[in-house]
N, C-alpha and C positions, 0 to 999 in steps of 0.2 A: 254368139257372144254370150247368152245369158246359158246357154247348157257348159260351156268351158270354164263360165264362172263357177255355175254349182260342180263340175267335177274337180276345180281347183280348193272350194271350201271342204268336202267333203275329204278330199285329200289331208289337208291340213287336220281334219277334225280326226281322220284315223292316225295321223302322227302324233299329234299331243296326245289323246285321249291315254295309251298307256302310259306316258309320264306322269299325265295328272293323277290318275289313279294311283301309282307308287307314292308321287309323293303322299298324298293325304293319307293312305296307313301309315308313312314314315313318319305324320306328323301325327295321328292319334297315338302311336304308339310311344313318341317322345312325353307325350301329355300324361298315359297311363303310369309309365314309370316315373315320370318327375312328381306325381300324383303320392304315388306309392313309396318314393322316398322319405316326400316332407312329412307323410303321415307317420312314416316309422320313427322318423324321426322327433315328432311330435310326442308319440307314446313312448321311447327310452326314457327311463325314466333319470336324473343324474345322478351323477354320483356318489355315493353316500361317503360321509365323512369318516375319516377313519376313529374308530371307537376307543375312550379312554378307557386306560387298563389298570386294573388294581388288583396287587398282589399284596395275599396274607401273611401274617407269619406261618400259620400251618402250610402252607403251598399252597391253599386255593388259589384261582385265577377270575376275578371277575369283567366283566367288558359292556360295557355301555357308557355312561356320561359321569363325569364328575361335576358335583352341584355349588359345594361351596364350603367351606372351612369357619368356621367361630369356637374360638378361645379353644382350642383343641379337639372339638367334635368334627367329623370330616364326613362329609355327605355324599354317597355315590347311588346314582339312579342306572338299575338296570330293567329291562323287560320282563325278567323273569321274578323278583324280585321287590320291586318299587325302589321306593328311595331307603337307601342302608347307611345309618349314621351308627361310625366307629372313632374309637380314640387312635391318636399316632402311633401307640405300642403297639397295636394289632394290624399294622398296617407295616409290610416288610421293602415296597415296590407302590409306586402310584407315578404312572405317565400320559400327561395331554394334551391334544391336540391342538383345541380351543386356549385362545389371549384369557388372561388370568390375574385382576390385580393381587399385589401381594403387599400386606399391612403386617409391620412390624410389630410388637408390644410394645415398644423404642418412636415409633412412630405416633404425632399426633397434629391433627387436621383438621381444622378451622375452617377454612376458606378456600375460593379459587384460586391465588394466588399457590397454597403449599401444594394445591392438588399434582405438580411436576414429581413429587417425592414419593410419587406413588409408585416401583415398577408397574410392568405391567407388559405379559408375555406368555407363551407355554413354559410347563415347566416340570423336572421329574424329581423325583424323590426316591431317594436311595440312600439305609443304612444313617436312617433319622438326621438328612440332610435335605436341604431343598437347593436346586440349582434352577435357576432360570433363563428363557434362554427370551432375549426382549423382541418386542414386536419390531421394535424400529432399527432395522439391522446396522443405523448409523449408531446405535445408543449401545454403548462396554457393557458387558455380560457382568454381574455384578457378583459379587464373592458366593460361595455356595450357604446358606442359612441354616444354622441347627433349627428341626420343625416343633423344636419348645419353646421359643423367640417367635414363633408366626401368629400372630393372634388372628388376623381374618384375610382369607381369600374370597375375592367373589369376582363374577363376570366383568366383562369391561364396561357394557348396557348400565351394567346399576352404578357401577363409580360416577358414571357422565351424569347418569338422571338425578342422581344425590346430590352431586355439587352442585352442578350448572344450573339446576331446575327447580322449582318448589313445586309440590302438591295442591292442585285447586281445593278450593273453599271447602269441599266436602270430602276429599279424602283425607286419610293421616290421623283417623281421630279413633281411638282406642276409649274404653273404658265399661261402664254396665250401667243398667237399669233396675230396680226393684221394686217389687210391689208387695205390699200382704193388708189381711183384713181382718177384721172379728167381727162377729154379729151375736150379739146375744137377747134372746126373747124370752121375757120370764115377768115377774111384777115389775122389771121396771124393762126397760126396752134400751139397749145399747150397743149403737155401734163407732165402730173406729176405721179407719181408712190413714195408711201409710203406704210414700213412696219415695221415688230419688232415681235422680238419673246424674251419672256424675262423666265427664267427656274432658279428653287432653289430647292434645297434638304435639310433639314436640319433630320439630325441624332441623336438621335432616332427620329422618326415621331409623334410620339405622346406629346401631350401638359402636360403630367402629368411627363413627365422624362425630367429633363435638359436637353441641347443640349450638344453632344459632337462635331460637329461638324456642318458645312454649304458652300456649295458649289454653287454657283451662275455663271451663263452665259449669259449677253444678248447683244441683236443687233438690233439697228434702223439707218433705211437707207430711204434716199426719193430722187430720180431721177427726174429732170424735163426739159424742151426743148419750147422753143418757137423759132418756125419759121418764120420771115418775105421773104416770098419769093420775087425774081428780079424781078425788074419791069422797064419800061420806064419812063423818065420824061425829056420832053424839050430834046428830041432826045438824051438823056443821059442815059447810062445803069444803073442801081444801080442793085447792087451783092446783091447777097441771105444775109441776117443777122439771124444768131442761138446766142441765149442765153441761155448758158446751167448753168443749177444746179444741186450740187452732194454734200450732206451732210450722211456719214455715220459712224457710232458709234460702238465698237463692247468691250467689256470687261468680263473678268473672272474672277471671286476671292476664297479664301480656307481660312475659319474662324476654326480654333481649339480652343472650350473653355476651357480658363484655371478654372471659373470661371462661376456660370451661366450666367453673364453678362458680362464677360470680357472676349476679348478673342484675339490671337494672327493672326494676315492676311497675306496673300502673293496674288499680286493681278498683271494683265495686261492690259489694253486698248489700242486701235488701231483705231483713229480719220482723218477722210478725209474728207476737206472742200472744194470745188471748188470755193464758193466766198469768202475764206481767204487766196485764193493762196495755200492752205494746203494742200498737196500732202498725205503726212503720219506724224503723230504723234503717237511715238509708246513711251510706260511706261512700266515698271518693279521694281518692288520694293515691300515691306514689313512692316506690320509695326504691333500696337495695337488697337484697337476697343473697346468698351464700348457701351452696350445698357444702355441708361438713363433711358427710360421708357417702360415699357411696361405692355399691357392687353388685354385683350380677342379683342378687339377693336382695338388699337393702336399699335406702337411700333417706336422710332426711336434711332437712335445708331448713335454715331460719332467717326469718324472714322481718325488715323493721320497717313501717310509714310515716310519710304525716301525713292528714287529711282532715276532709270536711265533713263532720257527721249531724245529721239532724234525728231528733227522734219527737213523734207523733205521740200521745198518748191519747187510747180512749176515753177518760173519763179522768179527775183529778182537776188539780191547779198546782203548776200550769201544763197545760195541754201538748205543751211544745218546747223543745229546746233545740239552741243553735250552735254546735260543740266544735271545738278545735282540738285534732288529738293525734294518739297514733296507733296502730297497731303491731304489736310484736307477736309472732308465730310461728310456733315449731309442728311443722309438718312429716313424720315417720310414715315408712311403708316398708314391709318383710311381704316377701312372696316363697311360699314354701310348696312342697309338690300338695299337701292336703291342705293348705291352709292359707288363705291372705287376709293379712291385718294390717289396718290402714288407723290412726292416730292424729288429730289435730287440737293444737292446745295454743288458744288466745288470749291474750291479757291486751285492753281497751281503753286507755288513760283517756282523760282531755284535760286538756292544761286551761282554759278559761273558766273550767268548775272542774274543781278536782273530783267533789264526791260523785260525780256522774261518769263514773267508770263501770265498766262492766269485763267478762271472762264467760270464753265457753270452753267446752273439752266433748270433743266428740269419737267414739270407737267405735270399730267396724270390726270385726270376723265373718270372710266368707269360706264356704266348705264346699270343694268340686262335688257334683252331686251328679249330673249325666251333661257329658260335651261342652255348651256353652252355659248350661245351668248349676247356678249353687245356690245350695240355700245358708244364709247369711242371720246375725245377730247387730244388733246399733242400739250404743249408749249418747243420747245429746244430752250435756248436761250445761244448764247457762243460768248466769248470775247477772243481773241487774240492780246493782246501788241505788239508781235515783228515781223507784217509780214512784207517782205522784201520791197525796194521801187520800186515801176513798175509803167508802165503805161498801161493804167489808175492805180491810186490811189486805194488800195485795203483798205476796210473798215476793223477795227477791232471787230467791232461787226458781228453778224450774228441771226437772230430771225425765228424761223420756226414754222409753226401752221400746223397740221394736222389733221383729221377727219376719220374713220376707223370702222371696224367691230373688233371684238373681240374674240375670242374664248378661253377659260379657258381650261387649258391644266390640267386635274387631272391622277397621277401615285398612285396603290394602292399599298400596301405594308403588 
């Protein structure tokens, strides 16, 4: 019984054993190659998008990406290349592949609501016309555009993050810092210490969409000290003499346009004069603005309040006043390739005491010097009507020249 069992097992074990053996290389060998697919598959790399094309008027041919169009400059990035910014004349052929809004000179855009009048699609350009072809193939191809009417193209990405979106707290802010100093040691011992950091945001960032808003912050300050030290004279002691200077400036404002050019303010400053007797001068108040003019180049806006002003003095009687007033101010700015000059001119009523007005006027000149460095010139000049009466006699003017390095503060967004 038990030797017919093992000739029956053994039997059995030489009949499967060459099946099982097949199959299990048929099944290593499924594994290798399903292995070797995913992997190949894995490494293909996709497929690259087809390259936008830009022809010249002399028949060159260039092929990589187009970047984005403002007021008639047109930006093409190639690999061999970088980014190549040309005018429309020179430009005979431009076709792409990539969605493209397209901004009118005709065209202007406030809010989310106008954002639908944006197209927005590939599009070619042929014989200084633009035809667009839209993204949303339910949406009518719309007439072909002479490309002198195009004021800005740019990706789809930035149209959405512009409207839809704001910038956190700490992007969006553009402007410079400066610094300079003088030391001088000789009979008498003098130094000065000047600086200024001045910062604006305006919202959206981009020059193709009105602004809905503008937030500005700056501060200039100059410290100075001349020393006559003690000395003998005709067996007579004479005491040390310090003459000190402290002129510091510091203000913030929040523009909401109602308007592309009009627009509603709330603003603060914080002024401290050492040779006006001027301890603190502190402002608070509100008011409307209007830019009168502006351009790629220019802009200046005037600006009127009423507010709450208090001013501190050091020494005098009285020591303190509590003012009701307003501010009116014409703010100028020119940007030129060598040269930026920036202009502020205040006039500072209060209607509860008339004579306790005051007026500044401040100029800037900065000079590109190397990338983000210029070296810059600043006139502050300010007038106070009502400082107290002391001795000596405290002047109501006050005139300050400085000299300084520069550094251009850019935030991207």
């Amino acid at each position: 019984m038990h030797s017919s069992l093992r000739s029956s097992f053994r039997f059995l074990q030489s009949a499967v054993h060459p099946f099982s053996t097949w199959f299990c290389w048929a099944l290593l060998a499924g594994v290798v190659c399903l292995g070797g697919g995913l992997r190949a598959a894995a490494a293909a790399p996709a497929a690259a998008a087809d390259p936008d094309v830009l022809v010249l008027t002399n028949g060159d041919t260039l092929h990589g990406k187009f970047v984005g169009e403002i007021a008639g400059k047109v930006t093409f990035h190639t690999d061999a290349l970088g980014d190549v910014t040309l005018t429309w004349d020179k430009i005979k052929e431009l076709h792409t592949a990539a969605n493209f809004a397209i901004i009118g000179s005709d065209v202007k855009i406030r809010g989310k609501k106008q954002a639908a009048q944006i197209p927005v699609g590939s599009f070619d350009v042929s014989k200084e016309n633009l035809t667009l072809h839209p993204a949303k193939t339910a949406a009518p191809a719309p007439a072909p555009m002479a490309v002198k009417n195009v004021q800005f193209i740019t990706d789809e990405a930035t149209v959405d993050k512009q409207i839809y979106h704001s910038p956190s707290l700490m992007q969006g802010w553009n402007g410079s810092a400066t610094a300079g100093a003088a030391i001088v040691t000789a009979t008498q011992n003098q130094y000065t210490f000047s600086g200024g950091v001045g910062l604006v945001r305006v919202v959206p960032t981009v020059s193709w969409l009105a602004p809905r808003d503008r937030t500005s912050m700056d501060f200039t300050g100059s410290y100075g000290k001349i020393t006559q030290p003690a000395y003998v004279a005709a067996g007579v002691l004479v005491p040390e003499v310090v003459t000190k200077s402290a002129i510091y400036h510091a203000d913030a404002e929040r523009d909401e346009y109602l308007s592309p050019r009009f627009f509603a303010l709330a603003q603060t400053a914080f002024d401290h004069n050492f040779g006006q007797d001027l301890d603190l001068q502190q402002i608070y108040g509100g008011g409307l603005g209007w830019t009168v003019y502006k351009t790629a180049r220019q802009e200046a806006d005037l600006k009127a309040t009423v507010q709450y002003e208090k001013q501190l003095f050091i020494t005098g009687t009285p020591n303190s006043v509590n003012l009701v007033g307003s501010t009116f101010a014409v703010n100028y700015a020119l940007h030129l390739k060598l040269l930026t000059y920036t202009q502020g001119l205040e006039y500072i009523p209060a209607y509860n005491q008339m004579s306790a007005y005051s007026a500044n006027e401040t100029n800037t000149f900065a000079f590109p010097a190397y990338k983000n460095l210029s070296f810059s010139m600043g006139t502050l000049d300010s007038y106070l009507n009502n400082p107290p009466a002391s001795l000596p006699p405290t002047k109501r003017n006050s005139f300050q020249f400085t000299m300084g390095l520069t550094y251009a503060i850019k935030s991207k967004y």
